[in-house]
C-alpha positions as CSV (number, residue, x, y, z in Angstrom):
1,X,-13.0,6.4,-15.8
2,X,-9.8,8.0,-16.6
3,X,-9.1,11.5,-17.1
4,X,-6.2,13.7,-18.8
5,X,-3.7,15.2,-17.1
6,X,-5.0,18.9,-17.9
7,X,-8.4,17.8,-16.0
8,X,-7.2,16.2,-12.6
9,X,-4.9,19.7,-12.4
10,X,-8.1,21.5,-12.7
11,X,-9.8,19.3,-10.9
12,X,-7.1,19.6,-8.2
13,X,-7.3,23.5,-8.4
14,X,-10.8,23.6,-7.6
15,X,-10.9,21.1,-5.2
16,X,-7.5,23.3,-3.4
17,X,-10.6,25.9,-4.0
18,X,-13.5,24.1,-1.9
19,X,-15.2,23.5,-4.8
20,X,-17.5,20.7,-3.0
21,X,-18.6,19.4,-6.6
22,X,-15.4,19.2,-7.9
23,X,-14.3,17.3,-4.3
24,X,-17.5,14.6,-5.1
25,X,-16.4,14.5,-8.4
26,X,-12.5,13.0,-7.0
27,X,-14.2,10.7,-4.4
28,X,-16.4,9.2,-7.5
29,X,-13.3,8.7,-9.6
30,X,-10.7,7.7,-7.1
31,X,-12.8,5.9,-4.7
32,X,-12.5,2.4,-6.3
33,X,-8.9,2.2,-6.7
34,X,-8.4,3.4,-3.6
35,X,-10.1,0.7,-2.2
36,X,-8.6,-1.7,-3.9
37,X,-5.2,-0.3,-3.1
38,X,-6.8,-0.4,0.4
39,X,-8.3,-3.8,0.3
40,X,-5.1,-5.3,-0.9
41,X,-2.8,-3.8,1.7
42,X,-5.4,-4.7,5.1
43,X,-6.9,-8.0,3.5
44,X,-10.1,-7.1,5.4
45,X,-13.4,-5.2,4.3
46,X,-14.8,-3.4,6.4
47,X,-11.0,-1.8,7.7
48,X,-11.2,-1.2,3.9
49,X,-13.9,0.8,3.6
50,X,-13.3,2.7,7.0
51,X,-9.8,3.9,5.6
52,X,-11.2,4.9,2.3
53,X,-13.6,6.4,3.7
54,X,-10.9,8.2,6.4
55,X,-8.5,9.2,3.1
56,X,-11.2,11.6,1.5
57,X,-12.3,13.0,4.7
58,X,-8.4,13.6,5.9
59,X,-7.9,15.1,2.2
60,X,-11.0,17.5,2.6
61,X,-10.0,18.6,6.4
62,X,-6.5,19.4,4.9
63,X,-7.6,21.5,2.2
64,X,-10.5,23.3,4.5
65,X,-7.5,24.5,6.8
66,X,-5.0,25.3,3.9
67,X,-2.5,22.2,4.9
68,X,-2.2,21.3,1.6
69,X,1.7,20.8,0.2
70,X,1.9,21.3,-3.4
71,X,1.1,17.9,-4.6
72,X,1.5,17.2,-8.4
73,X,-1.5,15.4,-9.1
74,X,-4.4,14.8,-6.9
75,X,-4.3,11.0,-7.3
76,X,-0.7,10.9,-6.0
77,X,-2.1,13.5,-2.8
78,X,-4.7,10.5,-2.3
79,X,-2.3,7.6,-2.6
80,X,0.2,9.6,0.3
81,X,-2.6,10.3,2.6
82,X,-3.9,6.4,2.0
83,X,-0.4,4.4,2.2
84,X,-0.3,6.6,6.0
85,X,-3.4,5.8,7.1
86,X,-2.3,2.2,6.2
87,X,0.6,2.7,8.4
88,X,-0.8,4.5,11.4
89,X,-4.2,1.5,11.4
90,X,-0.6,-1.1,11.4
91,X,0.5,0.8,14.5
92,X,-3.0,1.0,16.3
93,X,-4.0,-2.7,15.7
94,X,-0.3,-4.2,16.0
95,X,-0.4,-7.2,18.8
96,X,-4.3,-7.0,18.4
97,X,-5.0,-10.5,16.7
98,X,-8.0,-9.9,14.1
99,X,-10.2,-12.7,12.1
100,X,-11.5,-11.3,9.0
101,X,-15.0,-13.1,7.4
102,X,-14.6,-11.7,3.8
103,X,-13.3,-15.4,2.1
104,X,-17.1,-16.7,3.7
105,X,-18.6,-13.4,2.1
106,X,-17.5,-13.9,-1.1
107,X,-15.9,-10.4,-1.6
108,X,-15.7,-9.0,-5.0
109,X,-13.7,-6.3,-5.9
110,X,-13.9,-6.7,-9.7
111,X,-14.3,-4.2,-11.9
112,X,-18.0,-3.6,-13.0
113,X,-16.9,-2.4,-16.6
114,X,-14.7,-5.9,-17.7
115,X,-15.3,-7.9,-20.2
116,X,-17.6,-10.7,-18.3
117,X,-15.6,-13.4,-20.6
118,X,-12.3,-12.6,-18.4
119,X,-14.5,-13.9,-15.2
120,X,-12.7,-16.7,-14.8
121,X,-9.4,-15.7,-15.4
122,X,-9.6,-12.3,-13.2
123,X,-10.9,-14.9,-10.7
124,X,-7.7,-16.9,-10.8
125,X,-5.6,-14.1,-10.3
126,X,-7.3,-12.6,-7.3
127,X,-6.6,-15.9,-5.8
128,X,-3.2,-15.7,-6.5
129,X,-3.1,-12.2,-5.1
130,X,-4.8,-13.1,-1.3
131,X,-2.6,-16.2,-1.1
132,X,0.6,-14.8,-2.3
133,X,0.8,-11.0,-2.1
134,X,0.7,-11.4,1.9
135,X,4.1,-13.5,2.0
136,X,5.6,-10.8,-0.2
137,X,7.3,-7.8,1.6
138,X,5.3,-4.6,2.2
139,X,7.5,-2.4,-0.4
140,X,6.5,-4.9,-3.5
141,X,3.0,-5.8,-2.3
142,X,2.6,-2.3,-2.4
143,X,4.3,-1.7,-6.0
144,X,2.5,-4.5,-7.2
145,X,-1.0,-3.1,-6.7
146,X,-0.2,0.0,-7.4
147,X,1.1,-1.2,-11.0
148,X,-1.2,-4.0,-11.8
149,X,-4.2,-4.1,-9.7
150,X,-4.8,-0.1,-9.8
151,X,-2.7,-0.2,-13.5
152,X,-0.9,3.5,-12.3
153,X,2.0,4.4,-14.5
154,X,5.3,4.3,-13.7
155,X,5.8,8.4,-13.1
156,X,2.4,8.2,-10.9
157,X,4.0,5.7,-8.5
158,X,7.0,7.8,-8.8
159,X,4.8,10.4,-7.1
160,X,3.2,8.6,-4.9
161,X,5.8,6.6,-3.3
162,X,8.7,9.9,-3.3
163,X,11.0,7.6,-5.7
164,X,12.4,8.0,-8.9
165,X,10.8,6.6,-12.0
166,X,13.9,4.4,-12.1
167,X,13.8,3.0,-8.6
168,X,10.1,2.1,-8.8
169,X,10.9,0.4,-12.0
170,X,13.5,-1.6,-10.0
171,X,11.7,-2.0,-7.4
172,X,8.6,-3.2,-9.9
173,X,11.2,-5.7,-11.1
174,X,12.8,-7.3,-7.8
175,X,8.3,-7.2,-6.9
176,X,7.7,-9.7,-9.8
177,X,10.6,-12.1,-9.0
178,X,9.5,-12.2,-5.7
179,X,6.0,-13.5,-6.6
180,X,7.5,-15.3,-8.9
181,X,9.4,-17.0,-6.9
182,X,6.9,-17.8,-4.4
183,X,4.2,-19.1,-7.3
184,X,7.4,-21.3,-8.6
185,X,7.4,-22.9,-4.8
186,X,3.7,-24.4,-5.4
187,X,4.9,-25.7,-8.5
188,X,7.8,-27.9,-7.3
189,X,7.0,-31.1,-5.7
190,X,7.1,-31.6,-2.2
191,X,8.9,-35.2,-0.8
């Protein structure tokens, strides 16, 4: 469910407000990408779903005890407070080996509201994403989701990652050659 611009600034407004409805009404349309965004970046579940979960209860302590910045949009407040969580569970867990079950679980993270007949294709490309996103470097894994798995436009990343329009749009572009070249390496023959 997207909404305009005019709406998540109100929404954001009450929300800076304590407006609790207005707060469920964020978590119920942010929730899901941020999962994804999440999922993609831990390549586990349940850490998944612990941060998520950690993102709108950080956001809702900040705003209770006024710590809020000025932030532009409230998506790009949720993205900032996610991609650190990100970094602090990679600080807590670094050295600690981990095994993660979810390939034997069958994990599905696809969009309820897609057209069942791209099934096969989104499957495809989910593949490509847990095999090859991991070899990719942190900066355009991260540009990569945000852009195509969460489909954020160029000014929201902008936002979210404290860079120019033109640098994430450079950045988007040295992303996709990297995979590129990666998925070109499966395709040459191995002697």
């Amino acid at each position: 469910m997207n909404i305009s611009k005019i709406e998540e600034k109100l929404l954001l407004y009450k929300v800076k407000k304590n407006d609790k409805e207005a707060f469920i009404k964020a978590y119920d349309l942010y929730v899901d990408q941020l999962y994804r965004f999440i999922y993609f970046k831990v390549g586990n579940r349940e850490e998944a779903e612990d941060l998520s979960s950690s993102v709108f209860l950080k956001t809702w302590n900040y705003i209770l005890e006024k710590k809020l910045e000025n932030p532009n949009t409230l998506k790009a407040l949720l993205y900032k407070i996610a991609r650190n969580l990100i970094i602090d569970h990679y600080r807590k867990t670094k050295g600690r080996e981990s095994v993660s079950l979810d390939n034997e679980n069958g994990i599905k993270i696809i969009d309820e509201k897609q057209n069942p007949n791209y099934g096969l294709e989104l499957k495809a490309d989910l593949l490509v994403l847990e095999t090859k996103l991991p070899k990719l470097k942190d900066e355009y894994r991260e540009v990569i989701i945000l852009r195509f798995v969460n489909e954020l436009s160029i000014k929201e990343i902008a936002e979210i990652l404290d860079k120019s329009k033109g640098n994430v749009r450079v950045l988007i572009y040295r992303a996709l050659n990297a995979l590129k070249e990666l998925l070109s390496q499966d395709e040459k023959p191995s002697f």
